[in-house]
C-alpha positions in Angstrom: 0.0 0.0 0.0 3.2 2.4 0.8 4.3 2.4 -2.8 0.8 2.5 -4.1 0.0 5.8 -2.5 3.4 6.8 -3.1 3.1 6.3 -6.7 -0.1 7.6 -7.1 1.4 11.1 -5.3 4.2 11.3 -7.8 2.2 10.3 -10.8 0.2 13.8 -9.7 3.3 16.1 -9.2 4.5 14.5 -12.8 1.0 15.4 -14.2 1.1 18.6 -13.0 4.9 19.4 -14.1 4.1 21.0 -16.9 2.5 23.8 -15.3 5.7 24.9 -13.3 8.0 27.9 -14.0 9.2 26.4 -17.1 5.8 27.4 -19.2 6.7 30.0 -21.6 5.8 31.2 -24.7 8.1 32.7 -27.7 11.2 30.9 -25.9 11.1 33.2 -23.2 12.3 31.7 -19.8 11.7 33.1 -16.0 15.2 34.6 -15.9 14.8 36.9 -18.9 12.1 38.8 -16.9 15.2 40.8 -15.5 16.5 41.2 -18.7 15.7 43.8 -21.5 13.9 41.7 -23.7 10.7 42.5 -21.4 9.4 46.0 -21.7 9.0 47.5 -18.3 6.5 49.8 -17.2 6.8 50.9 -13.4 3.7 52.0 -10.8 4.2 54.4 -8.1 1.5 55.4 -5.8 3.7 58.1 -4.7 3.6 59.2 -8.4 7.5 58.5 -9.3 6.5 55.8 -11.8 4.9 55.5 -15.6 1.6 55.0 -13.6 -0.1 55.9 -10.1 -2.4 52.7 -9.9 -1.8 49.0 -11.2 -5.2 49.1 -13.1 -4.1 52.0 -15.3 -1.0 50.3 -16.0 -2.8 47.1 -16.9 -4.6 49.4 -18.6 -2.7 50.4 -20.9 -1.6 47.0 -22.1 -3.3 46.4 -25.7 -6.2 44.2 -25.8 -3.8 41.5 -28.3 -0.9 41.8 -26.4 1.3 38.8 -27.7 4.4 40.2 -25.7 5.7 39.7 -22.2 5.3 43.0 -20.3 6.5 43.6 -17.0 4.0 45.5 -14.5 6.9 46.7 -11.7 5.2 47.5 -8.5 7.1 49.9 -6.2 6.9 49.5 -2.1 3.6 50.5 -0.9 0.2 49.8 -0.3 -2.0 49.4 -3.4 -5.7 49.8 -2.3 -6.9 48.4 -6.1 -10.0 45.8 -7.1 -7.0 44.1 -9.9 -8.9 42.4 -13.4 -6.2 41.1 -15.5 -8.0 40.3 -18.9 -5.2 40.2 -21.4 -2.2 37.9 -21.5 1.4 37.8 -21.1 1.9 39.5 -17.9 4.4 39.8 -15.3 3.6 41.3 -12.4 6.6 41.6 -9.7 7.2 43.9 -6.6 11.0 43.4 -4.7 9.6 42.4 -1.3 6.1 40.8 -0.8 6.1 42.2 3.3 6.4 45.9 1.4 4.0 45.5 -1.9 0.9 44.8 -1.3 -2.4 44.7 -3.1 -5.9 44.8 -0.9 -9.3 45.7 -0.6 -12.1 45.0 1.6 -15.2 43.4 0.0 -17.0 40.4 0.3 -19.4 38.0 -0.3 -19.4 36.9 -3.9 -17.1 33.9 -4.6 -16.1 35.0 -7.9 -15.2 38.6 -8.0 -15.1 40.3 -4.2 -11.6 40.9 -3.3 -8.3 43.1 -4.5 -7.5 41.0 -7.8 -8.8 38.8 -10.1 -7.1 37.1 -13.2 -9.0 36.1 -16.2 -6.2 36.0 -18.9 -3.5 33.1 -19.7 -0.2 33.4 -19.2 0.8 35.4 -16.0 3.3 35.7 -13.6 3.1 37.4 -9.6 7.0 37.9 -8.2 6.7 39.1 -5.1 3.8 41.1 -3.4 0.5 40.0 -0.8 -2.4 39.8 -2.0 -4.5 40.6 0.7 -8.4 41.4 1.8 -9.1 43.1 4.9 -12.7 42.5 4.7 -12.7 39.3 7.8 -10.3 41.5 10.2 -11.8 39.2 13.0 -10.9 37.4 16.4 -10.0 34.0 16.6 -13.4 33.4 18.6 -15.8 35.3 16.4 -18.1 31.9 15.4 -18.4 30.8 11.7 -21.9 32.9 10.8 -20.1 35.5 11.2 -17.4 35.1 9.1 -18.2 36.3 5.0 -16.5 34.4 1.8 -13.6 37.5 1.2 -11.2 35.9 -1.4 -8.1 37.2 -2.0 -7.1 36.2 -5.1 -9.5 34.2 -7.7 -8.0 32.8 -10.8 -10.0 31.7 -14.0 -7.2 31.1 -16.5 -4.6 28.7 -17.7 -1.0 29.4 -17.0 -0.3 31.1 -14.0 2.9 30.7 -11.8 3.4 32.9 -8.4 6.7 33.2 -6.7 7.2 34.5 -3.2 3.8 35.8 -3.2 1.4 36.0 -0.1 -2.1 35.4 0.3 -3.9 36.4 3.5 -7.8 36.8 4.5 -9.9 34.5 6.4 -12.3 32.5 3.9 -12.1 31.5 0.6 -8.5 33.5 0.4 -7.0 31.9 -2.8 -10.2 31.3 -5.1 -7.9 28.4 -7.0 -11.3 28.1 -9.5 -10.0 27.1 -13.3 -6.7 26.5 -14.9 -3.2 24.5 -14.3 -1.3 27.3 -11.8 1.8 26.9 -10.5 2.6 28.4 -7.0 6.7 28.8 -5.5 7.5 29.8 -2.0 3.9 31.2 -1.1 2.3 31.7 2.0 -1.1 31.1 2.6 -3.4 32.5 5.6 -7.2 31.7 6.4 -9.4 29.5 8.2 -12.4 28.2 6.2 -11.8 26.7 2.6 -9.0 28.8 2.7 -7.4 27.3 -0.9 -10.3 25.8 -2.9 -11.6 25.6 -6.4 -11.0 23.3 -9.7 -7.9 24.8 -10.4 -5.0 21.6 -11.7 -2.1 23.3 -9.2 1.4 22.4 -7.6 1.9 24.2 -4.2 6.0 23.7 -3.9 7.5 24.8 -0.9 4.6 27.3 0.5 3.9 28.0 3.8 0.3 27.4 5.1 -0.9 29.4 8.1 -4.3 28.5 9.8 -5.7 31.4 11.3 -8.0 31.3 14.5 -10.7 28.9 14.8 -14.0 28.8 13.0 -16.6 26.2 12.1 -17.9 23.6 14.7 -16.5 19.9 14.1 -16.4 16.8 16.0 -12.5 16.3 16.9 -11.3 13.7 19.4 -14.8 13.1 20.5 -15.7 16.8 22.0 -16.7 19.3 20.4 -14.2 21.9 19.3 -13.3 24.8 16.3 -11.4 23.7 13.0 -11.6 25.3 9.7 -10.4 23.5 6.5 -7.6 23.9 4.8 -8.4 22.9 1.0 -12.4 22.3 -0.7 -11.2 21.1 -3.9 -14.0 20.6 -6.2 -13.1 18.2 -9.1 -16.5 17.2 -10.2 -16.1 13.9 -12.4 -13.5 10.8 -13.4 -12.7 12.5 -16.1 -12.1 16.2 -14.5 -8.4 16.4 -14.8 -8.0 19.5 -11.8 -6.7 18.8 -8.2 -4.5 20.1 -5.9 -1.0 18.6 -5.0 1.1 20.0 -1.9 5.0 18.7 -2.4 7.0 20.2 0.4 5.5 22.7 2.4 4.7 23.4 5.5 1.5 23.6 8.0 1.1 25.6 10.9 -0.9 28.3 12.8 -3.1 29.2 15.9 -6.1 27.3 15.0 -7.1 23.7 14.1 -8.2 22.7 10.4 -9.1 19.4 8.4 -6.2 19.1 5.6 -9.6 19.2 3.5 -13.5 19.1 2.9 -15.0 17.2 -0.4 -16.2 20.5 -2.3 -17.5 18.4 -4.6 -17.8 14.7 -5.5 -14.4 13.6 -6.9 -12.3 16.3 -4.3 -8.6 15.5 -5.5 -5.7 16.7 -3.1 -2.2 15.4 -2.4 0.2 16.2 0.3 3.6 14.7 -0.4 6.7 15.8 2.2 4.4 17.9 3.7 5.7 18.9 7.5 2.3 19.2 9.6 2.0 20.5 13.1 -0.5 19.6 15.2 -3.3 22.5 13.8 -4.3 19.2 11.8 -6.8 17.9 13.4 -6.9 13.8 14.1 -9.3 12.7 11.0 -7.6 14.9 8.6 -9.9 15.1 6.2 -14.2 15.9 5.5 -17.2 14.6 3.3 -18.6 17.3 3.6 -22.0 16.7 1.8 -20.9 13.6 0.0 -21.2 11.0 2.9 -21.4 7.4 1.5 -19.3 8.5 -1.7 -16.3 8.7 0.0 -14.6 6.0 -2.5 -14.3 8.7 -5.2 -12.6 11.1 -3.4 -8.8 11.0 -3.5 -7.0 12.3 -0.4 -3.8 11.2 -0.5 -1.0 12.0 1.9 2.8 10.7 1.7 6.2 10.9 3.5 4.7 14.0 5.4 5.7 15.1 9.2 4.8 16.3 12.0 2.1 16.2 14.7 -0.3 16.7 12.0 0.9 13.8 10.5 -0.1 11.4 12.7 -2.5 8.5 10.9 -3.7 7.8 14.0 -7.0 8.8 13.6 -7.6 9.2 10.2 -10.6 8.7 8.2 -10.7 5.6 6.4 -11.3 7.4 2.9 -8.1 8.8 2.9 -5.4 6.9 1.1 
């Protein structure tokens, strides 16, 4: 069973190679986004760039655009709603703990929040994505709490690289599209990564924040959020979510993940998990007595968290 599971782990992170840093398009590689082949426009909210806001400079992108341009954020605190709708850009700050880009909204799945990407091939260097909206105690119960992504994705071909991600629920809106993500950190509480998005998390930190809905754990009664509601909806629905390397920790307790929707794909492989996970690991969620087309898979992973004592039997 150990090399089964194993297998089936690395069988993902293989499937999902392709959608690393090495996509490109017109032979252009990551390291040539320093260089002078990408035209460089610079934002400045002070006003000592080519633009004040990041939506003007997006702006000003033509609506073909077949050419890598390079969006370069300066420090600061970019209070923008961020659509991306044409391709090829890149999108890179020198210091995610000094660019941001927030807002506070909430409520709709799909478009509240500071950014949302709806064209292929893009790339975020370097700045936190953030919405203020659930600025909450760790008590504050889960009625409470509003769905405040942010960052939602709904296209192919995205990579981030030392990028954070921080709100409470629903923070990275994963929804469509093979995504690559490098060195990220992650912050929420409830379905805090979720979607149909086909994605590698390599080497990200995941931070659970506070405690929210009400769970069973250890037989009492006690607050975990989840982690990941990946919503694959059929055998042939290629999307899932595969963790190789990173890290779990935080304040509160969370499920590794809930079964958004009938065939809920995730992987954790070499995954170091403190003991935020709770015992059983994972959810059904609504889809109790379906549990054998789920596929939860964890491997070589340590750490409190890691413990299989206590697992569900659904997970492999």
């Amino acid at each position: 069973m150990k090399y089964l599971t194993t297998a089936l782990a690395l069988s993902f992170l293989y499937l999902f190679t392709d959608t690393s840093s090495h996509f490109s398009s017109g032979g252009l590689d990551m390291k040539d986004f320093n260089k002078d082949r990408v035209k460089t426009v610079v934002v400045s909210h002070r006003g000592t760039g080519d633009f004040r806001t990041i939506q003007a400079a997006i702006d000003s992108i033509p609506s073909n655009n077949n050419n890598w341009i390079k969006i370069y954020l300066k420090h600061g605190t970019y209070n923008e709603k961020i659509v991306i709708e044409k391709q090829m850009i890149v999108m890179q700050g020198n210091d995610a703990s000094k660019v941001t880009i927030q807002y506070n909204d909430a409520g709709l799945a799909n478009s509240s929040g500071p950014f949302r990407l709806n064209a292929e091939y893009f790339v975020a260097i370097n700045i936190t994505f953030k919405n203020t909206y659930n600025n909450i105690k760790q008590t504050v119960p889960y009625k409470d709490i509003k769905v405040a992504p942010s960052a939602i994705l709904m296209a192919d071909k995205a990579s981030f690289y030392g990028c954070r991600f921080i709100s409470v629920q629903d923070t990275l809106a994963d929804l469509l599209g093979r995504h690559y993500f490098h060195k990220c950190y992650i912050e929420g509480a409830v379905d805090f990564i979720w979607g149909r998005g086909q994605s590698i998390y390599q080497n990200c930190v995941i931070n659970v924040k506070g405690v929210t809905s009400k769970k069973m754990v250890n037989n009492r009664e006690m607050l975990a959020g989840f982690i990941t509601a990946q919503g694959r909806e059929s055998e042939q629905d290629t999307s899932g979510f595969v963790f190789n390397k990173c890290v779990i920790k935080g304040t509160g307790k969370a499920f590794l993940g809930r079964a958004y929707r009938g065939y809920s794909r995730v992987v954790f492989y070499g995954t170091h998990m403190s003991n935020v996970v709770v015992p059983q690991g994972w959810d059904a969620w609504h889809y109790k007595g379906q549990e054998d087309k789920f596929t939860f898979v964890e491997v070589n992973s340590t750490g409190k968290g890691a413990n299989k004592k206590g697992r569900v039997s659904f997970r492999i």
